[in-house]
C-alpha positions as CSV (number, residue, x, y, z in Angstrom):
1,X,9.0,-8.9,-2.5
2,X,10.2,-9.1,-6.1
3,X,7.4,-9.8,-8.5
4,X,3.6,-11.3,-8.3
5,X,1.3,-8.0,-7.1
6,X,2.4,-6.9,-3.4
7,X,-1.1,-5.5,-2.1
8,X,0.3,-1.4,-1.0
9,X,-2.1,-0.2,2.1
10,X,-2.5,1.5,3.8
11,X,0.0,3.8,2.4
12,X,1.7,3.6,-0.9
13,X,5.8,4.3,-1.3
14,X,7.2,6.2,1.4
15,X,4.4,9.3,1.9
16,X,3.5,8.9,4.9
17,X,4.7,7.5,8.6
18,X,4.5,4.0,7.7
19,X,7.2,1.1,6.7
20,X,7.6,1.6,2.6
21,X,3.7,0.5,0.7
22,X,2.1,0.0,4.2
23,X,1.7,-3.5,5.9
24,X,-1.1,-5.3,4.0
25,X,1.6,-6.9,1.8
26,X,3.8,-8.4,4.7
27,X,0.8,-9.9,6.7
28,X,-1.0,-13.7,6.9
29,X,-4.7,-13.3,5.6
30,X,-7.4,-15.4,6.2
31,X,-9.9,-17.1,4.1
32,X,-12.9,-15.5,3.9
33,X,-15.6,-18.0,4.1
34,X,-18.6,-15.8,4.6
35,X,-18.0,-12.5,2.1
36,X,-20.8,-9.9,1.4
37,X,-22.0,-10.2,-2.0
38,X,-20.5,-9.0,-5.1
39,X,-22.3,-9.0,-8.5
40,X,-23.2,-12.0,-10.7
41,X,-20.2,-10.9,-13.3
42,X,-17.4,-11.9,-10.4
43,X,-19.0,-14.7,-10.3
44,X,-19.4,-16.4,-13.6
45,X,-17.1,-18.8,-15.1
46,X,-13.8,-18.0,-12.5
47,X,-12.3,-19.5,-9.9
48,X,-11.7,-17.3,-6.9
49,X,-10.4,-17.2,-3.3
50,X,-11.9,-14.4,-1.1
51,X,-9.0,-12.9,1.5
52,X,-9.8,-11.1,4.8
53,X,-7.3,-9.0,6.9
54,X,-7.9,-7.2,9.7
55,X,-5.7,-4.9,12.0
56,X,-3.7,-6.6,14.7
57,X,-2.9,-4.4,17.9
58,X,0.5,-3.9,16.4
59,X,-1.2,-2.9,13.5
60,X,-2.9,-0.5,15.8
61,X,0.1,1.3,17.1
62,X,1.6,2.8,13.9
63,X,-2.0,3.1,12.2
64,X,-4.9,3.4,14.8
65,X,-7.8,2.8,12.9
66,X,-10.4,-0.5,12.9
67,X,-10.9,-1.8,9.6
68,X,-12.0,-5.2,7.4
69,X,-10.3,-5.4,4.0
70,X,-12.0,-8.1,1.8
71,X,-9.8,-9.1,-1.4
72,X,-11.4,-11.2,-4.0
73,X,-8.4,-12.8,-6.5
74,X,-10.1,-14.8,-9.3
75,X,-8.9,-16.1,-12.8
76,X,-11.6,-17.2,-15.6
77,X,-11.5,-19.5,-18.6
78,X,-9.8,-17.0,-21.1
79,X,-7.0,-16.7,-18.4
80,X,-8.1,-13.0,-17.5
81,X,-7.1,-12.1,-13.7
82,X,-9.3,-9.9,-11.7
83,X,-8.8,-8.7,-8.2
84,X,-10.9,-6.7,-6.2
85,X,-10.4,-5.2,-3.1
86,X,-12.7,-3.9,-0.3
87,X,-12.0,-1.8,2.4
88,X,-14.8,-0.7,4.9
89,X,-14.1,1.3,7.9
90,X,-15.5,-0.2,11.3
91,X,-13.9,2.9,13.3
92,X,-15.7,5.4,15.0
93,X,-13.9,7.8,12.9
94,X,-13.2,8.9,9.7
95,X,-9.6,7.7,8.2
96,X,-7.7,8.2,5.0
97,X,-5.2,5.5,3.0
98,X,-3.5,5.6,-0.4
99,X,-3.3,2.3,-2.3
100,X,-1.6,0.7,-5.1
101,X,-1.2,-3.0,-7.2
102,X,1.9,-3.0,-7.0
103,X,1.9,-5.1,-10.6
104,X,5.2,-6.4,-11.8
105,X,5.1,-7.2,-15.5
106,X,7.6,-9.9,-16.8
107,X,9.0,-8.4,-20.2
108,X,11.4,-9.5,-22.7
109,X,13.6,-6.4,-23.2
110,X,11.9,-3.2,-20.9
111,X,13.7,-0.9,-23.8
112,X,12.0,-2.6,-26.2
113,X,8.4,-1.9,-24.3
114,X,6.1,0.5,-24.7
115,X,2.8,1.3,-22.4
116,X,-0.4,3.7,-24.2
117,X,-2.9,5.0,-22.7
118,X,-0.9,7.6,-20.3
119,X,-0.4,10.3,-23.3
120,X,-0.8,14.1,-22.5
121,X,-1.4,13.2,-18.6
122,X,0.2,15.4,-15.4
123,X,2.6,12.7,-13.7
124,X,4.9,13.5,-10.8
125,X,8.1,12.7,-11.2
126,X,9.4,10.8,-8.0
127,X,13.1,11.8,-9.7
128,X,12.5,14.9,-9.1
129,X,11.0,15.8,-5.8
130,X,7.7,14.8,-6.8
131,X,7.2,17.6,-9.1
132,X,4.6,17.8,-11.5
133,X,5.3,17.4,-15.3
134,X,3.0,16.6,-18.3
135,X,3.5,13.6,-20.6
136,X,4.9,14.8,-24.3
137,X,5.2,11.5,-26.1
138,X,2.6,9.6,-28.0
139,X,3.8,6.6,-25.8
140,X,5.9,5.8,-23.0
141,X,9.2,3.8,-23.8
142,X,12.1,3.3,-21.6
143,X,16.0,4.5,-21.8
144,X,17.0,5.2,-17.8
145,X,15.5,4.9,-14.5
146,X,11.6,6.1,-14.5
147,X,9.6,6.5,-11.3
148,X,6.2,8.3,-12.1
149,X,2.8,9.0,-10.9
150,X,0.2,9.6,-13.7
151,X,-2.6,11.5,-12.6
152,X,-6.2,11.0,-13.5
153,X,-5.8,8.3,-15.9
154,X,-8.1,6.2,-18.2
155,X,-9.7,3.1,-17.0
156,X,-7.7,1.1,-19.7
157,X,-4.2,0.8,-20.5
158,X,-2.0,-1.4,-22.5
159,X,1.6,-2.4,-21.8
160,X,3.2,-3.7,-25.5
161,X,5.4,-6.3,-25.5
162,X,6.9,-6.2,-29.0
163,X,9.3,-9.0,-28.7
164,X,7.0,-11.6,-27.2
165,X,4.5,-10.5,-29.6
166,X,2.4,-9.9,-26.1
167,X,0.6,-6.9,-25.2
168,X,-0.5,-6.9,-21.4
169,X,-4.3,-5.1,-20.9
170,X,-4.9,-3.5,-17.5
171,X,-8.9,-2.0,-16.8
172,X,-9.3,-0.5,-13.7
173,X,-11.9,1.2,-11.6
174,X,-11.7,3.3,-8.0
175,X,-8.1,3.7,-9.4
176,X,-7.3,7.3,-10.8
177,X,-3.5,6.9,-10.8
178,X,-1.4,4.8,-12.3
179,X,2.6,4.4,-11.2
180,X,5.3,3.3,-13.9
181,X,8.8,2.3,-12.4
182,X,11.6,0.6,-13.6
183,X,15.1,1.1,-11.0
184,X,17.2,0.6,-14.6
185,X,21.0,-0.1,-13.7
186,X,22.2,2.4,-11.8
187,X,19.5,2.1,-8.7
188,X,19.5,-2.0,-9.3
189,X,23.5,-2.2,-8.3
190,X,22.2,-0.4,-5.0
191,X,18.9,-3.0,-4.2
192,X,20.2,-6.5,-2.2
193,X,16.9,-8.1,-3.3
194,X,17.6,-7.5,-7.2
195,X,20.0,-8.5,-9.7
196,X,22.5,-5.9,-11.4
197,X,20.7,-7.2,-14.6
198,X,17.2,-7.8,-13.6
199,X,15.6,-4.6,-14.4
200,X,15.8,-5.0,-18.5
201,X,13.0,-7.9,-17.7
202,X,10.7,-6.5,-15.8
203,X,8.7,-3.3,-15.6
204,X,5.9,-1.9,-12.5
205,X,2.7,-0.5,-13.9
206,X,0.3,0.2,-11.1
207,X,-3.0,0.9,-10.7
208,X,-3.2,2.8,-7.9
209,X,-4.6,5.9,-5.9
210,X,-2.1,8.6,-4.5
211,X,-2.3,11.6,-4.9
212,X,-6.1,12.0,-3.3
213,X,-6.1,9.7,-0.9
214,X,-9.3,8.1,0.0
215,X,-11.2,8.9,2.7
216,X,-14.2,6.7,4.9
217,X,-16.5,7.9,7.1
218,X,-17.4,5.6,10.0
219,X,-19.2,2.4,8.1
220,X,-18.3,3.4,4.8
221,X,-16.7,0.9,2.0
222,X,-14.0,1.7,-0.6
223,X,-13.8,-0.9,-3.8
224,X,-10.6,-0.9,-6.3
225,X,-10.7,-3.4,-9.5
226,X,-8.3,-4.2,-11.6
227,X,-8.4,-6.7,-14.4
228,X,-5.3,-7.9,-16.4
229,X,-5.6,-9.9,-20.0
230,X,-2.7,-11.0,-22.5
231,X,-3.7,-10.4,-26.1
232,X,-2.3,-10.5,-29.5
233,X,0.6,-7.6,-30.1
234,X,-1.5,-6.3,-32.8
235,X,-4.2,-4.7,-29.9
236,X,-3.2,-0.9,-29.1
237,X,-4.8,1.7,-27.9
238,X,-6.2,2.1,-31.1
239,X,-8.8,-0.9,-29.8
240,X,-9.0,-0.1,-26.4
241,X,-12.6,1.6,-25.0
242,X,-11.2,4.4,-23.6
């Protein structure tokens, strides 16, 4: 899938035994009709659908562990989108899962782009064996293929726009990484799902949690948020609540 936000659980890329980003993302949900509560604030003044996915026995076989993963997707007035997602472990066991929102970004120009908020960080640089390496520039901008993992992030970051005059807001919470990729041309000759070109209008920034993955004890629930606005290309980092 090329575009929208593919759900990645319970694994994230290709670390680990599974099929690449897990199975959530290829599976039917159900509507959840009966959700526990979350607070007043996911409530107010949205529209939203609550999801509910559970493992099949196929599931089962490449990841043995009983679970119940509740996904809220709702969109307010101002046009904000917020999903949140909820995974409690009904196994008799502990288990451990990365995850990701797997957020593609529709750009005008990905050169002309620029994403704040990731400055000074560790990343590890899937280009390079996953080794680690720390962000020098005051900004990340885009000339060739990039494939990162940016370690212990901020809860806000801001993906600029400049030609559409757009700049794309991400907050986050239970998400301490964040994953920037773009395949660039090289790597998007090689993909049958994507077009030679495609890559200079798009652009992945992913709130996500890799490197530590998480880990439940037997009744235990995990929550991930992640809210995305559009504002004026005037907001920078300069405005964001770090």
């Amino acid at each position: 899938m090329r575009g929208g936000i593919p759900i990645c659980f319970p694994q994230f890329g290709n670390c680990g035994s599974l099929e690449q980003h897990g199975f959530a993302r290829n599976k039917i949900w159900v509507i959840d009709d009966d959700p526990p509560p979350l607070p007043p604030s996911d409530y107010n003044g949205k529209v939203y659908v609550d999801l509910l996915l559970k493992p099949t026995e196929e599931d089962m076989k490449c990841w043995p562990h009983c679970f119940e993963f509740r996904l809220r997707v709702a969109l307010a007035m101002d046009g904000n989108l917020s999903m949140i997602s909820r995974v409690r472990n009904i196994n008799g066991k502990p288990f451990s899962f990365s995850f990701g929102y797997h957020t593609y970004f529709s750009v005008s120009d990905v050169s002309e782009v620029r994403i704040e908020g990731l400055e000074t960080l560790d990343y590890l640089d899937n280009l390079h064996q996953r080794e680690r390496f720390t962000e020098q520039g005051d900004a990340i901008t885009f000339e060739s293929e990039v494939d990162r993992v940016y370690l212990s992030s901020p809860n806000v970051i801001a993906v600029l726009d400049h030609e559409r005059k757009r700049t794309c807001v991400l907050r986050k919470e239970g998400l301490p990484d964040v994953v920037v990729w773009n395949p660039w041309e090289k790597k998007s000759k090689t993909m049958i799902d994507f077009g030679d070109e495609e890559y200079k209008q798009m652009l992945c920034v992913d709130a996500a949690a890799i490197e530590k993955p998480i880990t439940l004890k037997p009744g235990e629930e995990w929550t991930g948020r992640l809210e995305l606005s559009a504002v004026p290309s005037s907001y920078c980092s300069d405005h964001l609540d770090f």
